[in-house]
Structures are given as C-alpha cells and as structure tokens.
N, C-alpha and C positions, 0 to 999 in steps of 0.2 A: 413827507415823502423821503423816503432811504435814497443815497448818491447812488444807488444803482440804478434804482426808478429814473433819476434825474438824468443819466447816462445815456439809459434806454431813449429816454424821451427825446434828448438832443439826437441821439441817430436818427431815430425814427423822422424826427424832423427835416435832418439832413437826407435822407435817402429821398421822400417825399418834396424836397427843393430844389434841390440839385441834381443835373446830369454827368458833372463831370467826375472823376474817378474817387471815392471814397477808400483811405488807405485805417482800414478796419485794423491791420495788424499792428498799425503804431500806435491807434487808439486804443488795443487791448496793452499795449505794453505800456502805457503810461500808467497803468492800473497795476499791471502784473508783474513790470519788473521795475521801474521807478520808482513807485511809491513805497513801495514797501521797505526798499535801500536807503531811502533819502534823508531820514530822519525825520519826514511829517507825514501827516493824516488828513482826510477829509476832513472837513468839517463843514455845518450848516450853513449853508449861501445859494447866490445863483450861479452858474455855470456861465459864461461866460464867450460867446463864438463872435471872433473877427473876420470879415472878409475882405481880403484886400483885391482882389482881383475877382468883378461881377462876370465874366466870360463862365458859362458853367461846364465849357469844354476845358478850361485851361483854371481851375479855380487855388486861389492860394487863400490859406485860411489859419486862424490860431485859438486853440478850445483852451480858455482858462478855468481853473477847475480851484472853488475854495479850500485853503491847505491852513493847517496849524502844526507847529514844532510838537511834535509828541510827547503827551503829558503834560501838555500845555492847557491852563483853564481858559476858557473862552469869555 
C-alpha cells in the first residue's frame, strides 16, 4: 500500500472515530510543506496515531508518520 493510501486510510479512520474537530490543513502540510524541506521521505511503516485526551469534543492527538534521511537505504 502507497503512504497515501495509508494517509487516506488513517483519516478516514479519524473522521468515522471521532467527533471532535479534525485540523485537515496541518495534516496536509506535513505532507506539502514539511516534508519536502526537511531533509527526509516516507518510507515503509505503520503510521502511527496518539490520543492523549479521549473527550472527542476537546481531542488532542499526534500522527507519527515513517520517515528516512533521503537517499538513505532502508
């Protein structure tokens, strides 16, 4: 499965979990303006979601996403 599918997947998860506010725009930018600056890439893993706070009106949360230094062998 391509890290977008996996992407997909983890929102989709998230929308169908959760009621409290989903911030779509920070998750697009860890893709769109993060990664690409940072000096690494994707790479094959699991995705990784933390919830610290189960209130799903007030939800705090942290998506870890597998990364390697670029041009890095695996």
């Amino acid at each position: 499965m391509e890290w977008i599918d996996r992407l997909n997947e983890a929102i989709r998860y998230i929308e169908e979990n959760l009621t409290g506010k989903i911030e779509y725009e920070k998750l697009g930018r860890i893709v769109t303006e993060w990664l690409p600056t940072s000096g690494y890439e994707f790479m094959e893993g699991p995705d990784i979601e933390v919830y610290f706070n189960p209130d799903p009106r007030d939800t705090a949360y942290e998506v870890w996403i597998p990364v390697k230094k670029k041009h890095e062998s695996v």
